[in-house]
C-alpha positions as CSV (number, residue, x, y, z in Angstrom):
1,X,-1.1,-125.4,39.0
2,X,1.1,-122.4,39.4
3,X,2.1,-122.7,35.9
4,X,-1.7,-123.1,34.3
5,X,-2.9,-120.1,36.5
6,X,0.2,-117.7,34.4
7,X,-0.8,-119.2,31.5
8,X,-4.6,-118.3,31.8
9,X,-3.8,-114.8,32.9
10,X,-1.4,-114.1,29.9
11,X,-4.6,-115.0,27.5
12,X,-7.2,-113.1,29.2
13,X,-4.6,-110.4,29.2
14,X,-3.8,-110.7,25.3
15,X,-7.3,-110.7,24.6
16,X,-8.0,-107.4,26.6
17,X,-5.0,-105.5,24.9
18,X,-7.0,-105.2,21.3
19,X,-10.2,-104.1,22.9
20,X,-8.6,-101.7,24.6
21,X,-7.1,-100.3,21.7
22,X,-10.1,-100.2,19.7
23,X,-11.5,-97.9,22.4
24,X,-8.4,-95.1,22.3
25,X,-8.9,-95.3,18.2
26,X,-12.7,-94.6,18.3
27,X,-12.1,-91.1,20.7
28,X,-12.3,-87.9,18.3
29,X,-9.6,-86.1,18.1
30,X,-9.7,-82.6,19.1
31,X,-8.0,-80.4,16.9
32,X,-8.2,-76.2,18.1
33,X,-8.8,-74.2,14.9
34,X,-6.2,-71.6,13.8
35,X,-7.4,-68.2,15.0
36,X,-8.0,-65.5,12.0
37,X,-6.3,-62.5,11.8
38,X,-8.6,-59.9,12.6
39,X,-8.9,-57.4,9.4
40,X,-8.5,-53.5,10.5
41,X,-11.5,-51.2,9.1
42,X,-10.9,-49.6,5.7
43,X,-11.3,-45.9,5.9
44,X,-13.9,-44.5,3.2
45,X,-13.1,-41.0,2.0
46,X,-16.6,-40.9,-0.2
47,X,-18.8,-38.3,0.8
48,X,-19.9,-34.3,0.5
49,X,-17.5,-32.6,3.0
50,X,-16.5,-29.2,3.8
51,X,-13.7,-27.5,5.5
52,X,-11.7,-24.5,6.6
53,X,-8.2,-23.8,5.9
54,X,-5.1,-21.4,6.7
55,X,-1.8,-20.7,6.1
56,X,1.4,-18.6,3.9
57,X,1.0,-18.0,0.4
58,X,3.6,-15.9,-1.9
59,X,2.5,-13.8,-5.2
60,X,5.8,-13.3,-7.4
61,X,4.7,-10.2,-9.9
62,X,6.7,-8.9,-12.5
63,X,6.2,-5.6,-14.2
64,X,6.9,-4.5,-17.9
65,X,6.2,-0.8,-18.8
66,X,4.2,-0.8,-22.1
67,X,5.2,-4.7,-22.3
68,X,8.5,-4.2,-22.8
69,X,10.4,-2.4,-20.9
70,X,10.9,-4.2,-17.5
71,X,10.3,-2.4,-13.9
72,X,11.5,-5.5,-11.7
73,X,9.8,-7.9,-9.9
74,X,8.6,-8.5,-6.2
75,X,7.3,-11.1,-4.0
76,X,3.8,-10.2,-2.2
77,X,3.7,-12.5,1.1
78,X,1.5,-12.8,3.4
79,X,-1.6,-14.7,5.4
80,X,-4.6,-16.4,4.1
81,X,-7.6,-18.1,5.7
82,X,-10.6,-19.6,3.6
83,X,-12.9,-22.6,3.1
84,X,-13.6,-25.3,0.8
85,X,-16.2,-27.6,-0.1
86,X,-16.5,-30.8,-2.2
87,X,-17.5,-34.4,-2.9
88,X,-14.9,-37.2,-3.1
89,X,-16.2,-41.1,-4.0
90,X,-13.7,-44.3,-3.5
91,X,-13.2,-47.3,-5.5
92,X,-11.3,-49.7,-4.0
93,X,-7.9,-47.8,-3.1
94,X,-8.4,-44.9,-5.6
95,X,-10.5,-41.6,-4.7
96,X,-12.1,-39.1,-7.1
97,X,-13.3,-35.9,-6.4
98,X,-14.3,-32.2,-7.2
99,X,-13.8,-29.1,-5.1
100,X,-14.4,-25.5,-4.9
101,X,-12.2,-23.1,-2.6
102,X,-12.4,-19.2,-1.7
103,X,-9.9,-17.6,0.4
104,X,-9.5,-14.1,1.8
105,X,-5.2,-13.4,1.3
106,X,-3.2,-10.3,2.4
107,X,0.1,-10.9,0.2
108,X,1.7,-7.6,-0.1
109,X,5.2,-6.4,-1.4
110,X,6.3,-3.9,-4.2
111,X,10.1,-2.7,-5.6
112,X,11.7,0.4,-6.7
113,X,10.7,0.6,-10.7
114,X,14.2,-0.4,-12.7
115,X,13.3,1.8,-15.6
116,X,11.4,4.8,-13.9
117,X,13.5,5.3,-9.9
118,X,11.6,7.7,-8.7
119,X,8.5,5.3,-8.1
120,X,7.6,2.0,-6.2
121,X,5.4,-0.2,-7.9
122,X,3.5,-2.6,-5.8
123,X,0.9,-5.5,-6.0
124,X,-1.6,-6.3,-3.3
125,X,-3.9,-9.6,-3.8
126,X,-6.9,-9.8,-1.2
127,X,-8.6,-13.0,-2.7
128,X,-8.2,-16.1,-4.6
129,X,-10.3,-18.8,-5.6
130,X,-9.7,-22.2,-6.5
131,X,-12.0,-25.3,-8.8
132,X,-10.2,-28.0,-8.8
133,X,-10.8,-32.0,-9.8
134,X,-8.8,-34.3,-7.1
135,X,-7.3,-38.3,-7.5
136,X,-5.4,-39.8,-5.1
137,X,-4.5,-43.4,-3.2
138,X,-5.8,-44.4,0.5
139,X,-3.4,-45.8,2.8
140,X,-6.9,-46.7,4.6
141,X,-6.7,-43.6,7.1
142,X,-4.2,-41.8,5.0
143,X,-4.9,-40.2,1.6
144,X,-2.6,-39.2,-0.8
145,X,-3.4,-36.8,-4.0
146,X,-3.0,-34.0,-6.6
147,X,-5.5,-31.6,-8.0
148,X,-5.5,-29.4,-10.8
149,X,-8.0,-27.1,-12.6
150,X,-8.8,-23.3,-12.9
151,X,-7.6,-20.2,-10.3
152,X,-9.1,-17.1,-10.2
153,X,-7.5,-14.0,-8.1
154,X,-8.3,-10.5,-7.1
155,X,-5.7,-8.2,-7.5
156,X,-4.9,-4.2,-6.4
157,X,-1.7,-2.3,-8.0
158,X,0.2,0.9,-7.4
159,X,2.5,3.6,-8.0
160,X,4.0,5.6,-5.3
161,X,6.8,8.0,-5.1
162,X,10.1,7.2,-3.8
163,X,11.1,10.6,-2.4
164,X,7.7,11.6,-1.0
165,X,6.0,8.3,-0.2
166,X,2.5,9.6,-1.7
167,X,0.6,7.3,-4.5
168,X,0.6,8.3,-8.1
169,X,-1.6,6.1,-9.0
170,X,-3.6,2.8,-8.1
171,X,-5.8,0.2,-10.4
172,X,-7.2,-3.3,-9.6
173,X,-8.3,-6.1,-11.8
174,X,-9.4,-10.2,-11.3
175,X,-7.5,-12.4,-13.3
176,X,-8.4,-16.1,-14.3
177,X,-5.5,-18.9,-14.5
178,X,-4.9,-22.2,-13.6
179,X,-3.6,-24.4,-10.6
180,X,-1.9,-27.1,-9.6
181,X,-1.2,-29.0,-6.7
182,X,-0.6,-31.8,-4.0
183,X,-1.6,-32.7,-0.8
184,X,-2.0,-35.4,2.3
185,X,-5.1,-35.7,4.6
186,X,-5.6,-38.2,7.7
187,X,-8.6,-39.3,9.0
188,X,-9.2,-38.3,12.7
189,X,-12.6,-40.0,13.3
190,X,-15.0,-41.5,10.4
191,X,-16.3,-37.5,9.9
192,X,-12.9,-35.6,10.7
193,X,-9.9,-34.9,8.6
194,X,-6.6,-32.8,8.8
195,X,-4.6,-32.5,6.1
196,X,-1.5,-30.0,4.6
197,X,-2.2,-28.7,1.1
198,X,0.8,-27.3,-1.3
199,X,-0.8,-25.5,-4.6
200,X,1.0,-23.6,-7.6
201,X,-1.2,-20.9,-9.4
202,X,-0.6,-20.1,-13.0
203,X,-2.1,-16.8,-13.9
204,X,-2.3,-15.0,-16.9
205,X,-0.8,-12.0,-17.7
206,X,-2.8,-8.6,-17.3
207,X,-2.6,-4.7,-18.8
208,X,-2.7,-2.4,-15.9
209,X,-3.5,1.2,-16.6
210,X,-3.2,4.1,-14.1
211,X,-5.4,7.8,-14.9
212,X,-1.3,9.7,-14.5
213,X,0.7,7.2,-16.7
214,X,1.1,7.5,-20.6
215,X,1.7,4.0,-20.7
216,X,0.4,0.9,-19.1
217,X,1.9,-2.0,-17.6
218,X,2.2,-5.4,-18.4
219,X,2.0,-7.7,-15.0
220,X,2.9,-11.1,-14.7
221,X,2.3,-13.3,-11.5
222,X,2.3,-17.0,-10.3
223,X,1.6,-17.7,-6.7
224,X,2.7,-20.3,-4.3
225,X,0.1,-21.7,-1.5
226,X,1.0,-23.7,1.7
227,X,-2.6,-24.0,3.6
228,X,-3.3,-26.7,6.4
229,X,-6.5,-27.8,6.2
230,X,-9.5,-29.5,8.9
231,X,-12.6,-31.5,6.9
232,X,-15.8,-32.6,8.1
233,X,-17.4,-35.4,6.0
234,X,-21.2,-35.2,6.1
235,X,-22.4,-39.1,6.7
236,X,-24.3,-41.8,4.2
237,X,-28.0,-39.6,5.0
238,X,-26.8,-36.4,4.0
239,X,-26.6,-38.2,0.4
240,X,-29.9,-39.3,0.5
């Protein structure tokens, strides 16, 4: 009896195993999906915007008396504050744009004439003006570019006297040239920007005449600008 009551468990149990196995098969499996990365913002630098700006800039002038004969050359430093205002547009990474800038400067300097040394010959420039077309690359936030396009600048010349200090003589003129440059902006919020500006003006040579002089004077300049700069983009409405 003992024996046939080990035997009758061992099939019942036999026969339980499978079912029970065909229960675990049919549970789902549950599998956690992979989280996704979560995709930072892309900054978009398209837009009208305008700004202000401030910083050094450095006029190197050379002087030739009649065109020929050479008086020396100087450095006018000094101060400059301005604004700008333009329109920039994005695709994908690269960014176009178009700007116009006007700046009040105060770079001053002169030199003891090399051919006539009894005077000091000096060049003032009060203003300059810049049109420029812009491309760069966004780093998203960060924008890289170069500009280049026409310069204008307003300019003020004189002869003084060495011994005596008083002016012999004094002439102004506004000269056209062209301009050159490079710079780096970050966006602060999605209307602010602060960037650091470095631009090279070409500018043509100019005939200065002065009411005392028999001759005139043949000046040559090119100017060096380091400005930093603060943007504020107007938003998608302002477009409209």
């Amino acid at each position: 009896m003992k024996n046939l009551l080990v035997l009758t468990a061992s099939i019942a149990l036999s026969a339980a195993t499978p079912t029970f196995g065909a229960d675990l098969a049919g549970q789902p499996v549950n599998i956690k999906a992979a989280t996704l990365p979560v995709v930072a913002p892309i900054n978009d630098w398209s837009g009208y915007y305008i700004g202000l700006n401030g910083g050094w800039g450095s006029s190197h002038n050379c002087w030739n008396f009649n065109g020929v004969t050479s008086e020396g050359c100087h450095n006018s430093t000094g101060g400059t504050v301005g604004g700008q205002i333009g329109y920039r547009w994005q695709i994908f990474r690269t960014v176009y744009g178009i700007e116009g800038q006007g700046n009040w400067a105060d770079f001053s300097g002169s030199n003891v004439s090399t051919a006539f040394p009894a005077d000091t010959v000096g060049t003032k420039t009060d203003a300059f003006g810049l049109l420029t077309g812009h491309i760069g690359y966004a780093f998203n936030a960060v924008l890289l570019y170069a500009k280049g396009g026409a310069a204008v600048t307003s300019n003020t010349y004189h002869v003084n006297s060495v011994a005596a200090g008083t002016e012999l003589g004094r002439n102004n003129d506004v000269r056209w040239g062209g301009a050159l440059g490079v710079g780096a902006e970050v966006g602060l919020t999605p209307n602010w920007s602060a960037g650091l500006e470095y631009n090279h003006l070409f500018m043509q040579g100019s005939n200065v005449s002065f009411p005392t002089a028999a001759g005139f004077d043949r000046v040559h300049q090119d100017i060096d600008l380091v400005t930093a700069r603060l943007n504020y983009k107007f938003g998608p409405a302002f477009a409209k």
